[in-house]
Residue frames as a rotation matrix with the C-alpha (Angstrom) as fourth column:
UNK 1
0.654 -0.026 0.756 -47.76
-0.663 -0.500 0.557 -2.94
0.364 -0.866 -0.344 -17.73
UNK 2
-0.229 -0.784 -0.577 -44.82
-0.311 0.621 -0.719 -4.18
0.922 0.014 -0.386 -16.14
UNK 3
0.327 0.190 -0.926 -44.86
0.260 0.923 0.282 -6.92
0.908 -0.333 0.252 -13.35
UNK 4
0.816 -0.166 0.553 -43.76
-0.567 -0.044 0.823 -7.01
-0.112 -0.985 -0.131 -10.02
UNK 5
-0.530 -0.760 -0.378 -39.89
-0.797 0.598 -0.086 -8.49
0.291 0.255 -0.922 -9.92
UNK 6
-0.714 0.062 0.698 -41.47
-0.377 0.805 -0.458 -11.36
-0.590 -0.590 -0.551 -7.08
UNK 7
0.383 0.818 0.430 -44.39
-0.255 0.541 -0.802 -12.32
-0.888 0.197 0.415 -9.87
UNK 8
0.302 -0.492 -0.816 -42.23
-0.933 0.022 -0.358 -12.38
0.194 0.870 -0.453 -13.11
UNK 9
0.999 0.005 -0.051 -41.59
-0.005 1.000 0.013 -16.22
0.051 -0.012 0.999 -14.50
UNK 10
0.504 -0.583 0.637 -38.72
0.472 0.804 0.363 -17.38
-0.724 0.118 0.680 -15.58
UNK 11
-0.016 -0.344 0.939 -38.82
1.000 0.006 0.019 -16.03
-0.012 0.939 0.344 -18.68
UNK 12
0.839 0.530 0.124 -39.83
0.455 -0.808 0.374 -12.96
0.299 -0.257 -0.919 -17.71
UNK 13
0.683 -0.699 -0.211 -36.90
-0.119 -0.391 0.913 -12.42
-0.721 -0.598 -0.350 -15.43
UNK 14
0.396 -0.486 0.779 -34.89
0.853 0.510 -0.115 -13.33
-0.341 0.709 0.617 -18.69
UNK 15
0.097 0.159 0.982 -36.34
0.960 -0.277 -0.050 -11.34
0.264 0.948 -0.179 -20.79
UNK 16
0.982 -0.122 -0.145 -35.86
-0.040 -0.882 0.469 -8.14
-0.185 -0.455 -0.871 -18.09
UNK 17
0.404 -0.803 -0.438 -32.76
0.101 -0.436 0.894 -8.82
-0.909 -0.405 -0.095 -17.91
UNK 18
-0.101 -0.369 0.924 -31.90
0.994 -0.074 0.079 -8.84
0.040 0.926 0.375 -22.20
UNK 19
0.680 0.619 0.393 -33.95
0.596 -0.779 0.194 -5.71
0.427 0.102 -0.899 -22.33
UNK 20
0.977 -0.174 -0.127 -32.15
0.018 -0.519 0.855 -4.02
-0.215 -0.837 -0.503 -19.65
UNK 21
0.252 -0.946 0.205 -28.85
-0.396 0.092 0.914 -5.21
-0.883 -0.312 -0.351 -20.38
UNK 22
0.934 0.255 0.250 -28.41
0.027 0.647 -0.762 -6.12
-0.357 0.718 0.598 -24.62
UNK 23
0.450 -0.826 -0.339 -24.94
-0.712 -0.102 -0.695 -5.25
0.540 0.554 -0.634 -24.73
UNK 24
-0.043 -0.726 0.686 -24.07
-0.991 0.117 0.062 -8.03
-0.125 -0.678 -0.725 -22.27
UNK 25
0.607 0.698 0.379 -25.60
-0.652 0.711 -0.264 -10.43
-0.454 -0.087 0.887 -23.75
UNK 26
0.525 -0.567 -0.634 -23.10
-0.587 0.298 -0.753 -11.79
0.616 0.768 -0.177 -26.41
UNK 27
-0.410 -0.843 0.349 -20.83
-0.618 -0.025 -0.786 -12.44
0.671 -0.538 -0.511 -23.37
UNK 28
-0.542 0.042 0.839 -22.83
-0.756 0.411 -0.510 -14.11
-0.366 -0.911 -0.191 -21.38
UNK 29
0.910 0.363 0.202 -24.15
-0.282 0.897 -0.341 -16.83
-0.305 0.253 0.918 -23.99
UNK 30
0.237 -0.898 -0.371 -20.71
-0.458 0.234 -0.858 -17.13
0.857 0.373 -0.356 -24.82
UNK 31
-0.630 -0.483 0.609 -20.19
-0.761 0.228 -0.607 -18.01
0.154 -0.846 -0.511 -20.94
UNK 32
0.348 0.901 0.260 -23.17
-0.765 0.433 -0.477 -20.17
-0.542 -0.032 0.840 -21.08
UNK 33
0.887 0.131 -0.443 -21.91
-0.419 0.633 -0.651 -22.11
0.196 0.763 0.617 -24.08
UNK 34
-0.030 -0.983 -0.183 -18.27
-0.541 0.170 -0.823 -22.73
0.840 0.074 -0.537 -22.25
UNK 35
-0.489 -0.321 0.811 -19.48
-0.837 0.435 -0.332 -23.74
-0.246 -0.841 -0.481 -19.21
UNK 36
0.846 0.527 -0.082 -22.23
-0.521 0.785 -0.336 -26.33
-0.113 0.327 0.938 -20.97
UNK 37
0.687 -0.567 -0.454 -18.67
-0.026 0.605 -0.796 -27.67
0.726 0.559 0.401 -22.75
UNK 38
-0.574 -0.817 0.051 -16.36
-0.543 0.332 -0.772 -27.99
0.614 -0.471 -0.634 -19.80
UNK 39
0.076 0.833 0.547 -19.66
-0.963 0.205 -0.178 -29.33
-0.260 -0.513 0.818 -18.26
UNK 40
0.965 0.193 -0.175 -19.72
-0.259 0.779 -0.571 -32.32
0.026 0.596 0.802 -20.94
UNK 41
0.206 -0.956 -0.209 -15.39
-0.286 0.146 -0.947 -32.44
0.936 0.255 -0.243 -21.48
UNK 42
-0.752 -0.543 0.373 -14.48
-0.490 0.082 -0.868 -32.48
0.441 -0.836 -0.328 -17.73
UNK 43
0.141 0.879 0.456 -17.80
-0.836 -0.141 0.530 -33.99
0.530 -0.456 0.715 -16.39
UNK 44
0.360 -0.065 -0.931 -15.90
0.662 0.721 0.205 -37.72
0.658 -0.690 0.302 -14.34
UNK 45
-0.218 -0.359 -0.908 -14.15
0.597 0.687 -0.415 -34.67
0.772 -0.632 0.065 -12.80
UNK 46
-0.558 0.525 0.643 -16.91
-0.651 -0.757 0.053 -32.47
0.515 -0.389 0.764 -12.07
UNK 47
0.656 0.592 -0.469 -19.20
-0.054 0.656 0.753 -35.75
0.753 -0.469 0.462 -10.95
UNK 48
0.128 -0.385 -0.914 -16.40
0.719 0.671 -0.182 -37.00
0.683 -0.634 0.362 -8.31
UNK 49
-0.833 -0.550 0.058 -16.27
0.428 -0.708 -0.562 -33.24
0.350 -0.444 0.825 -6.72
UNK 50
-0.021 0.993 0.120 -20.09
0.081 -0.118 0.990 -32.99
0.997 0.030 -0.078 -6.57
UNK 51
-0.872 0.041 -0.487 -20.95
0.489 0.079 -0.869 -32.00
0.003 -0.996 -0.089 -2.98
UNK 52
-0.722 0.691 -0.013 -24.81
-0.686 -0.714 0.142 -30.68
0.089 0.111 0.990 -4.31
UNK 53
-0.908 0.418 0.023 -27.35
0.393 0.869 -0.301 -31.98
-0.146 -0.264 -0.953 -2.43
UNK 54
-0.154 0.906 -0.394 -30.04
-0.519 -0.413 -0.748 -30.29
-0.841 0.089 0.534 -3.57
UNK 55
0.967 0.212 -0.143 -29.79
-0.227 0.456 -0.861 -32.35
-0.118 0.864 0.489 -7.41
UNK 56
0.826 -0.316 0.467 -27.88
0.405 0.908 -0.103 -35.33
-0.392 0.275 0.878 -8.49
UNK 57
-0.326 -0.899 -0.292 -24.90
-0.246 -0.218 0.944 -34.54
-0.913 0.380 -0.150 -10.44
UNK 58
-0.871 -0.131 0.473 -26.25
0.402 0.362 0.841 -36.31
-0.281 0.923 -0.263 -13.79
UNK 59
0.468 0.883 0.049 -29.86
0.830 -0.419 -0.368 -34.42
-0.304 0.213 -0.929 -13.32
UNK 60
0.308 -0.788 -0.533 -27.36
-0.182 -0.598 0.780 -31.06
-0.934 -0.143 -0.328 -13.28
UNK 61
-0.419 -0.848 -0.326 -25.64
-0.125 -0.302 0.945 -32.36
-0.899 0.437 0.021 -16.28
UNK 62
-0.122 0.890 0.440 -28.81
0.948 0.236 -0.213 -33.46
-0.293 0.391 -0.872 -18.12
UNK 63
0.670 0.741 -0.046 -29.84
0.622 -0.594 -0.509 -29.68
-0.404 0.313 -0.859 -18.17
UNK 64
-0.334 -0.863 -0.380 -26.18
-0.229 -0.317 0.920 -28.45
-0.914 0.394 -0.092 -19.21
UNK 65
-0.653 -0.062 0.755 -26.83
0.607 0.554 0.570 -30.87
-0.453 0.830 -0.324 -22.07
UNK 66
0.297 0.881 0.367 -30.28
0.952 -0.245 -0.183 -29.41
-0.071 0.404 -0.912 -22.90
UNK 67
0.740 -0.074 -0.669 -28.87
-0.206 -0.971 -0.121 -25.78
-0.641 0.227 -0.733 -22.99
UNK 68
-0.538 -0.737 0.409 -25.92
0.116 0.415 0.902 -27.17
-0.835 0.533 -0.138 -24.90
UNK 69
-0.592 0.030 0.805 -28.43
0.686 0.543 0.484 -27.82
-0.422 0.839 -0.342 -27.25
UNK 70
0.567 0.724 0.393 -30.59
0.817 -0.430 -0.385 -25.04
-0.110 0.539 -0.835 -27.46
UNK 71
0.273 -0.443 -0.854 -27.36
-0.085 -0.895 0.437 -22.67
-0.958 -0.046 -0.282 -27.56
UNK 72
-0.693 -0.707 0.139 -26.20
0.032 0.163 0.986 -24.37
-0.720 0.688 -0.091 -30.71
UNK 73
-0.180 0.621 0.763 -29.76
0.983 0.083 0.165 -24.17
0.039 0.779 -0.625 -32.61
UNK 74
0.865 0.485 0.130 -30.94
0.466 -0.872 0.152 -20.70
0.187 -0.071 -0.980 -31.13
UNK 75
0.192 -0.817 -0.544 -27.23
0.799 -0.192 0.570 -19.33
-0.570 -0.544 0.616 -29.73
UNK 76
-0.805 -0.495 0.326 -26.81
0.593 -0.688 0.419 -16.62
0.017 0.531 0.848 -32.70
UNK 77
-0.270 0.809 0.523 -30.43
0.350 -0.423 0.836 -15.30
0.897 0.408 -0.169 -32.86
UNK 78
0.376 0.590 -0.715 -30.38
0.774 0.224 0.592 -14.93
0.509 -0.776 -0.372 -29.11
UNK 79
-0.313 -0.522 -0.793 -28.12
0.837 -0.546 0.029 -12.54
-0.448 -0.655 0.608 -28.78
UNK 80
-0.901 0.178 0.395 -30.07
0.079 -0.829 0.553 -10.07
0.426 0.530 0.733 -30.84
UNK 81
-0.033 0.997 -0.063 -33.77
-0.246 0.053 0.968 -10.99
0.969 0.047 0.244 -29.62
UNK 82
-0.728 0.039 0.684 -34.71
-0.685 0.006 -0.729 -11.00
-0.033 -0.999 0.022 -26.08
UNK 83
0.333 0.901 -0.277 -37.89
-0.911 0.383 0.152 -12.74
0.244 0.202 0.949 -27.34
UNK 84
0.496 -0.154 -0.854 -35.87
-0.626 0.618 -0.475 -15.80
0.601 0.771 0.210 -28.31
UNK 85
-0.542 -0.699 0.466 -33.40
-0.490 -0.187 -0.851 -15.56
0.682 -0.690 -0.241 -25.40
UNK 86
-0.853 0.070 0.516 -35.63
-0.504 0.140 -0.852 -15.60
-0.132 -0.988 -0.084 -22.81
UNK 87
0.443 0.769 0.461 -38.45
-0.816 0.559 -0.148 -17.94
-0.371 -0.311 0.875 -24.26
UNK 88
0.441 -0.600 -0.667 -35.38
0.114 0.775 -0.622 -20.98
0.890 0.198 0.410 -25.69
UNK 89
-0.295 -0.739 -0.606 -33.50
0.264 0.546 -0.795 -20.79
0.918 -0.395 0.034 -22.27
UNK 90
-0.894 -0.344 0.287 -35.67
-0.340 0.103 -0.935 -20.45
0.292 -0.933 -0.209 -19.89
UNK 91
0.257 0.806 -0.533 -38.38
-0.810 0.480 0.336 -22.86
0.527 0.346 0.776 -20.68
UNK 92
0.894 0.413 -0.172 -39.18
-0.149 0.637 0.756 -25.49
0.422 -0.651 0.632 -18.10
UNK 93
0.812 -0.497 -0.306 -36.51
0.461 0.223 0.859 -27.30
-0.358 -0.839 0.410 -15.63
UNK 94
0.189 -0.746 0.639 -33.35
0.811 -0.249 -0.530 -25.84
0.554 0.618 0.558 -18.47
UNK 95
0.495 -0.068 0.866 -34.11
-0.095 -0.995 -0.024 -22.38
0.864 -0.070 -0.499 -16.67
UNK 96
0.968 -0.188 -0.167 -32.70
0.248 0.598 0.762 -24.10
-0.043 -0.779 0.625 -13.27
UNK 97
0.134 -0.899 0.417 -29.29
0.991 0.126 -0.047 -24.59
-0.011 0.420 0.908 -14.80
UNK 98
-0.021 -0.219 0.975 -29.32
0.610 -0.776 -0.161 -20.90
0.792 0.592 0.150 -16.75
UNK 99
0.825 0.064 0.561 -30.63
-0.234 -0.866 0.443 -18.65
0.514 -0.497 -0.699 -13.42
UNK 100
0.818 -0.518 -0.250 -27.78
0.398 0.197 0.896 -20.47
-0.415 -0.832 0.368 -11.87
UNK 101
0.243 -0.604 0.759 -25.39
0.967 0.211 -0.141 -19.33
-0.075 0.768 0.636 -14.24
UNK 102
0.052 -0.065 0.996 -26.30
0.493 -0.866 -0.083 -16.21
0.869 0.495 -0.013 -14.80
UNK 103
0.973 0.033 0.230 -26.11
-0.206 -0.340 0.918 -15.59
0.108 -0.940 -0.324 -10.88
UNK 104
0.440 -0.893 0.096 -22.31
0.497 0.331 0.802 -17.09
-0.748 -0.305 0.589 -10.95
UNK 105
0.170 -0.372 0.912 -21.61
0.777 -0.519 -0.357 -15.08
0.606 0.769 0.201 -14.52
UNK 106
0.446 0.100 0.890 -22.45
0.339 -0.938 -0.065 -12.21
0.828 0.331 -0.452 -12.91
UNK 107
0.834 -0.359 -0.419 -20.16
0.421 -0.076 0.904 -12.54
-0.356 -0.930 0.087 -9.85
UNK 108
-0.083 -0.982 -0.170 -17.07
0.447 -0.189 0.874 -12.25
-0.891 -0.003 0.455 -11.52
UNK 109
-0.697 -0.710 0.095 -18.34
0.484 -0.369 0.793 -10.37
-0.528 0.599 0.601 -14.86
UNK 110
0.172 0.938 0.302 -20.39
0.910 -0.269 0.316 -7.69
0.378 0.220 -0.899 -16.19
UNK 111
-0.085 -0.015 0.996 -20.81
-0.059 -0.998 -0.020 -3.96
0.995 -0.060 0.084 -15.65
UNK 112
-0.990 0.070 -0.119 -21.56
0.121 0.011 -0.993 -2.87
-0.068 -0.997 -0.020 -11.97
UNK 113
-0.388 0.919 -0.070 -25.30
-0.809 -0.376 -0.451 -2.11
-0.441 -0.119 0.890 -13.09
UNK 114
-0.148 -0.117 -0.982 -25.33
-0.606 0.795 -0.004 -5.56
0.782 0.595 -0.188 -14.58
UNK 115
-0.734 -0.402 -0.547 -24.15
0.111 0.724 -0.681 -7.31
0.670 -0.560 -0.487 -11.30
UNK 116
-0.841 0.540 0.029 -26.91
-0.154 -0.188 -0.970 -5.28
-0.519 -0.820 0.241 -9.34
UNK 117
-0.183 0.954 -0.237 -29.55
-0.966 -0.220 -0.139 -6.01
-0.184 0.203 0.962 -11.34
UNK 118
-0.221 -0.332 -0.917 -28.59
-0.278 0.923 -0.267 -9.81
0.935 0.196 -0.296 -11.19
UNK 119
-0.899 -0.028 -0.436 -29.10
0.387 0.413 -0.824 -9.48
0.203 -0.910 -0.361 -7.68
UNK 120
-0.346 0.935 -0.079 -32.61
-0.871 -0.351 -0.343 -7.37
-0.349 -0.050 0.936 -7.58
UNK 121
-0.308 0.527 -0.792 -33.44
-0.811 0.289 0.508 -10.06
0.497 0.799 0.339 -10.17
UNK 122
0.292 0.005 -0.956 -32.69
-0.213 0.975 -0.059 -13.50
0.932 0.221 0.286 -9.08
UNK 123
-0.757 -0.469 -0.456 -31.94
0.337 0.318 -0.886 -12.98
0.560 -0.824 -0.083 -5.26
């Protein structure tokens, strides 16, 4: 039996959205894995533009780092498995980082039934 959107975890809300959406996935760990690397390449001049006061700049790039890494161990098997997807990126504080992502992915890219179920989801 499915959940309520407002009781679904983390993963949960992941894993709705693979399910729902598996052709979009490819694309959006691919966007995932570019912004981790301009995250890490450009990061003195992402740190000196920081203007988030909700979390630190280096807490912020900490969890880049940590998806960094689980895109390069798990990054091919996720885009087939929703399982994998949503229980390697969005496992403890990492999922922080990713729902933000996948709320700023899905501003500028994705299907229109893509972008609105980003917003049902995660808003």
């Amino acid at each position: 039996m499915m959940k309520a959107l407002n009781e679904l975890t983390n993963s949960g809300k992941g894993k709705l959205l693979f399910d729902l959406f598996p052709d979009e996935m490819p694309a959006l760990v691919d966007h995932l894995s570019e912004v981790c690397e301009n995250f890490s390449t450009k990061q003195e001049r992402i740190k000196k533009d920081w203007d988030n006061g909700f979390m630190p700049f280096e807490y912020w790039l900490g969890l880049s780092q940590d998806c960094a890494a689980i895109l390069k161990k798990h990054g091919h098997a996720m885009r087939k498995s929703s399982k994998i997807f949503s229980e390697q990126l969005f496992y403890g504080y990492t999922a922080l980082f990713v729902n933000d992502r996948i709320v700023k992915y899905a501003q500028h890219w994705g299907s229109d039934k893509f972008k609105l179920a980003v917003t049902l989801i995660y808003h």
